[in-house]
C-alpha positions in Angstrom: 137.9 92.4 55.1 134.6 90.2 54.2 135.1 88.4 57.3 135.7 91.1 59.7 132.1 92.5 58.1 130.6 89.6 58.2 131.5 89.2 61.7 130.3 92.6 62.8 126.6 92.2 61.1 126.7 88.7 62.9 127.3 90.8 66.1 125.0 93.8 64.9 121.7 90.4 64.8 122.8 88.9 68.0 122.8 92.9 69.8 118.8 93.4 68.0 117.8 90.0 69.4 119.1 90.7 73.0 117.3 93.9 72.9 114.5 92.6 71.6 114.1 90.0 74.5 115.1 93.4 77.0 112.4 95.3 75.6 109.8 92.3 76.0 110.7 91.8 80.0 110.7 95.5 80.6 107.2 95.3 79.0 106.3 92.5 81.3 108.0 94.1 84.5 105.7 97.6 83.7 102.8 95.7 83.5 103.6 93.6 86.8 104.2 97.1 88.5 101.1 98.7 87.3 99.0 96.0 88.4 100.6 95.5 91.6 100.4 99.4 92.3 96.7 99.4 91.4 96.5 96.2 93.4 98.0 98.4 96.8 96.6 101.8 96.5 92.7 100.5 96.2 90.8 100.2 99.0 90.4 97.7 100.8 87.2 97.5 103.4 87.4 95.3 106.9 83.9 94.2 108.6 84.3 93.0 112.1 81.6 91.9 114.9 82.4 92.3 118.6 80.4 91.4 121.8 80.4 94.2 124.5 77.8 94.9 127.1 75.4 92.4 125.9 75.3 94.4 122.3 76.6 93.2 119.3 79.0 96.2 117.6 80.0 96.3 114.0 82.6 98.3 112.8 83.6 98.6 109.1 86.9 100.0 108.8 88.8 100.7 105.1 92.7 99.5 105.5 93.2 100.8 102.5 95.6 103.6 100.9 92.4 105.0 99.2 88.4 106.0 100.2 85.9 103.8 100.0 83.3 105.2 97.2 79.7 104.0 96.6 79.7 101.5 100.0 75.9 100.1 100.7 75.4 98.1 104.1 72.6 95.9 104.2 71.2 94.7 107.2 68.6 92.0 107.4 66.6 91.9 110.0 66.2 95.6 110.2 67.9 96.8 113.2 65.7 99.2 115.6 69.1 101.8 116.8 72.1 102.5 114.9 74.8 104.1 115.8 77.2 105.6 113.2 80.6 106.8 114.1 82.8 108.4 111.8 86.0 109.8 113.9 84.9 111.9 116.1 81.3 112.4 114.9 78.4 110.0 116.2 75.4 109.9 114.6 72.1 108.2 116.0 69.8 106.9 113.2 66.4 105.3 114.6 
């Protein structure tokens, strides 16, 4: 009877350490996925120059699943005509 009890607290340790070492990669797999979600659902901004008519055109587009907050542009040397399209709107700032 000692050894049948002996062999089930044996069994009970090896059970703890197992789930143990399955709560400690499911801890590691939530993290992976929380960073990898925060990773894909940021945005994610896309600057691109193009030659057309003898005018250079930039267009900034955001890829991205989310908006774009706080974006500055920064243009040096100042440029005299800009033209701002969002969608459908244009909008002409001199």
């Amino acid at each position: 009877m000692a050894l049948l009890t002996l062999v089930y607290v044996f069994a009970t340790i090896i059970l703890a350490i197992l789930a143990l070492v399955a709560n400690h990669i499911s801890s590691k797999q939530l993290k992976t996925t929380i960073l990898l979600e925060k990773e894909r659902s940021r945005p994610y901004l896309v600057f691109d120059l193009f030659i057309e008519d003898h005018f250079v055109h930039a267009i900034i587009k955001n890829i991205g699943q989310t908006e774009a907050r706080g974006v500055t542009i920064e243009i040096t040397p100042t440029l005299h005509e800009v033209q701002l399209i969002f969608g459908p709107f244009c909008v002409l700032v001199y």
